[in-house]
C-alpha positions in Angstrom: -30.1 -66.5 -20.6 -29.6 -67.7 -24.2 -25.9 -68.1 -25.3 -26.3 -66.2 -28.3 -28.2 -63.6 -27.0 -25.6 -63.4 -23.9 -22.5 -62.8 -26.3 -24.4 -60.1 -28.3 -25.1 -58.3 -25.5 -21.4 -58.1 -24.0 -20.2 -57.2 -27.6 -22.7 -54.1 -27.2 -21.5 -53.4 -23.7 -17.6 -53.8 -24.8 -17.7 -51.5 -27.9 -19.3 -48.9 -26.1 -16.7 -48.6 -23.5 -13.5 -46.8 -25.1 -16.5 -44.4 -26.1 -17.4 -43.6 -23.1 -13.4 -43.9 -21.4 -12.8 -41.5 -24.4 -15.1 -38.6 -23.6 -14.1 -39.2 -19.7 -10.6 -38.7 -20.5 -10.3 -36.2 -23.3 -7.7 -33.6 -23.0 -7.8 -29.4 -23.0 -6.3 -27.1 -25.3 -5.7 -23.8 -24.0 -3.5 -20.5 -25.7 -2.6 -17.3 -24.0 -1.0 -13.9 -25.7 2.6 -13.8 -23.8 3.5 -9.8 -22.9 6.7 -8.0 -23.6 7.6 -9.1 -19.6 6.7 -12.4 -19.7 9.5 -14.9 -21.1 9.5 -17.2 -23.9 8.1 -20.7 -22.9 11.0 -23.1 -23.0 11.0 -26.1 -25.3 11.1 -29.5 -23.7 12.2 -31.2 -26.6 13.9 -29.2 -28.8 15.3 -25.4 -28.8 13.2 -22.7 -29.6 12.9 -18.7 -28.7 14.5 -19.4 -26.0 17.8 -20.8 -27.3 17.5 -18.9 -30.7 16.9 -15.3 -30.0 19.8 -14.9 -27.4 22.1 -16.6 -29.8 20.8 -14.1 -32.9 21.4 -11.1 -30.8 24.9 -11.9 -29.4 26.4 -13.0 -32.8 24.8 -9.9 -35.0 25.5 -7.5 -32.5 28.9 -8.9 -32.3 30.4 -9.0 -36.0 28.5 -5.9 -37.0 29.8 -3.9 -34.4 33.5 -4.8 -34.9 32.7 -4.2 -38.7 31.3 -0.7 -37.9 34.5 0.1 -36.1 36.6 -0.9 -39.2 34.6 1.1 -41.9 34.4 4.4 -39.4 37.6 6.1 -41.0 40.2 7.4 -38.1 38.4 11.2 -38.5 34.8 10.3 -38.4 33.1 13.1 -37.1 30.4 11.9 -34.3 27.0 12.1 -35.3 28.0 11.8 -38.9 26.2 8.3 -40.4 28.2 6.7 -42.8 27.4 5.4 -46.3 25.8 2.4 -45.4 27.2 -1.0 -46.6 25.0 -3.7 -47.9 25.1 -7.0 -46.6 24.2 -10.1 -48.8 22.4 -12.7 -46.5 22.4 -15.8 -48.1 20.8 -18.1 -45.7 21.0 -20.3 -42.6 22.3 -23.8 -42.8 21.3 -26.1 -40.0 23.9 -28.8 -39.6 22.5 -29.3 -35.7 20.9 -32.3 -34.6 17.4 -31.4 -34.3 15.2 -30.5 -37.1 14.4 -26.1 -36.8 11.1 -26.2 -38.5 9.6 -23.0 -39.0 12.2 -21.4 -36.9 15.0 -21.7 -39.8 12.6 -18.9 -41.7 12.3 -16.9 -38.0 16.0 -16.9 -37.8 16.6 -15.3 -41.4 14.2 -12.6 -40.6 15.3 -12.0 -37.1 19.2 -11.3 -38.7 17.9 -9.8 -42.2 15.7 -7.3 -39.1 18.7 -6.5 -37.1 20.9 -5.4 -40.4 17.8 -3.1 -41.7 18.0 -1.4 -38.2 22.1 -1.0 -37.9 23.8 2.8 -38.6 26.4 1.3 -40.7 24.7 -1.6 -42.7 21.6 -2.3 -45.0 20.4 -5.9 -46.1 19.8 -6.3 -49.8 16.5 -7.7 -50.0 16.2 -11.6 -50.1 13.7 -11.8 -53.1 16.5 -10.1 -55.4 19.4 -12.3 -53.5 17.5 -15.4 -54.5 16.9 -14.6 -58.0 20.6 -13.4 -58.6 21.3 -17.3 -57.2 19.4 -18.8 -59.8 20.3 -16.4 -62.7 24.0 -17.6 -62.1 23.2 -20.7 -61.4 24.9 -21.0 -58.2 24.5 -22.6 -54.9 24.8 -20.5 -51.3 27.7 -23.1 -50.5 29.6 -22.5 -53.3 30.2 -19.0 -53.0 33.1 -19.4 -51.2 34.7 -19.8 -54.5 35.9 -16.4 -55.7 35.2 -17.2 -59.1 31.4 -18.3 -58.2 31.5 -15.0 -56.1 32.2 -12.6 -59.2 29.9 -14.6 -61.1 27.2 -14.1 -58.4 28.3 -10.4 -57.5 27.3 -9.6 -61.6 24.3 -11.2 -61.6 23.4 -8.7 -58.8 24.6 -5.7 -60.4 22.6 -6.7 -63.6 19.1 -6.8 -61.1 20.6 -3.4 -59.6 21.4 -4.7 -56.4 25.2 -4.8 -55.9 26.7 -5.6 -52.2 29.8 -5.4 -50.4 29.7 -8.0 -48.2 28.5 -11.9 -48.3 26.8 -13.3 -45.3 26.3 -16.9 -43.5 24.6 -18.7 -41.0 25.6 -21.9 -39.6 23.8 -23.9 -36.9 25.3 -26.6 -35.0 25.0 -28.5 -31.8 26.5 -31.3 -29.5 25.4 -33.9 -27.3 26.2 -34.7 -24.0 24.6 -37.6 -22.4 24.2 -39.2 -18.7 22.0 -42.1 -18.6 18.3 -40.6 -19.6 19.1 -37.0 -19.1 21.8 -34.8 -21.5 22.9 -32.0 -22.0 23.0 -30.1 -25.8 25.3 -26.6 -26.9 23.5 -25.1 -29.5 25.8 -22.9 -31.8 25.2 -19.8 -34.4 28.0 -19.2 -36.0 28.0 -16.1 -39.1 30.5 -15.3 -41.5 31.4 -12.3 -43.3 33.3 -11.9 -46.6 34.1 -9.0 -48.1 34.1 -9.1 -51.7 36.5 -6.7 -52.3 38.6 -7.4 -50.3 38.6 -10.9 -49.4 38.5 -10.2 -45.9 37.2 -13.0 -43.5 35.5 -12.7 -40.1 33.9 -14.6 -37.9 31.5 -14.6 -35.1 30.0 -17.0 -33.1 27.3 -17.6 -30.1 27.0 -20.7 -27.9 23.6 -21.5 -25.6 24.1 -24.9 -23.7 20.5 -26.1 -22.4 19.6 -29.6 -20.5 17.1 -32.0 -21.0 15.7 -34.2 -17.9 13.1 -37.1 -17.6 11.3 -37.2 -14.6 10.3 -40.4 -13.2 6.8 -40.8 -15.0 8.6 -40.4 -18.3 8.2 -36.6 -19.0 10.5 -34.5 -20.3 11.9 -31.4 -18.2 14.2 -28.9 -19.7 16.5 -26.3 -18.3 18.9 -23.9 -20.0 21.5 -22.0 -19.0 
């Protein structure tokens, strides 16, 4: 066989190849609809509705039902619903390791959700709590200065929203590690000012979960 025609040939036979490795090897994509009994898949990378949702419920639950049991006065008759308070939620602040994505907005509505439905408490909707930020010019951090917190509490009463109470969300994490495998403690921590008051308190929920490479180089997860 010619030389020339020899090489053009195995070129041809070559680039075909991946081409045909491709379509012999080509992975699957496949979704199903999870019920209200089947639990939420667990993230083998990072946290997600798994680690998150536990964590929401514990530390709302927590701080609002201590707060309820302040506000009910010593001769609150049973069955009598108080005049609810309104909770300013200014927003979550990841300071974990990973990067939340999409869930930092799923965490905001999941709290801002649980408020709405409490006896005791009503959110004050975010739309009007992010335009009274930038009418005073003010960022979520700095509220923690009272002076920034009066200035803030005005803007609100000028957009007719006024509150009694400021709200944040911190999440946080640490790292254990042995060899390939570690261990993180993911933490939602909320605090609660009173703005007449001054008040402080604090509530916090901790979810430790462990991350394991298999011998192949996947990732398996487990939480606890």
């Amino acid at each position: 066989m010619d030389r020339r025609v020899f090489l053009r040939e195995s070129v041809l036979l070559l680039s075909a190849l991946p081409i045909a490795g491709l379509a012999g090897c080509r992975g699957r994509q496949h979704a199903h609809v999870l019920t209200k009994t089947d639990e939420d898949m667990v993230g083998s990378h990072t946290a997600g509705a798994e680690t998150w949702k536990p964590l929401i419920d514990e530390a709302v639950g927590k701080i609002l039902g201590r707060q309820m049991e302040i506000i009910l006065p010593a001769g609150h008759v049973e069955g009598a619903l108080p005049v609810k308070k309104r909770i300013c939620f200014v927003g979550v602040e990841n300071r974990s390791s990973e990067e939340i994505g999409d869930f930092k907005e799923q965490i905001y509505q999941q709290i801002d959700t649980i408020i709405s439905q409490s006896d005791a408490f009503a959110p004050v909707s975010r739309r009007f709590v992010e335009a009274g930020l930038r009418e005073s010019r003010i960022r979520p951090d700095q509220l923690f200065i009272p002076a920034n917190q009066r200035m803030f509490a005005a803007a609100m009463e000028q957009l007719h929203h006024p509150f009694d109470y400021l709200l944040f969300a911190t999440i946080t994490s640490g790292t254990t590690r042995s060899n390939k495998d570690y261990q993180r403690d993911y933490m939602l921590t909320l605090e609660l000012v009173n703005i007449q008051t001054g008040d402080f308190d604090k509530e916090s929920a901790n979810l430790r979960k462990g991350y394991h490479k298999s011998a192949i180089g996947k990732l398996k997860h487990y939480g606890t």
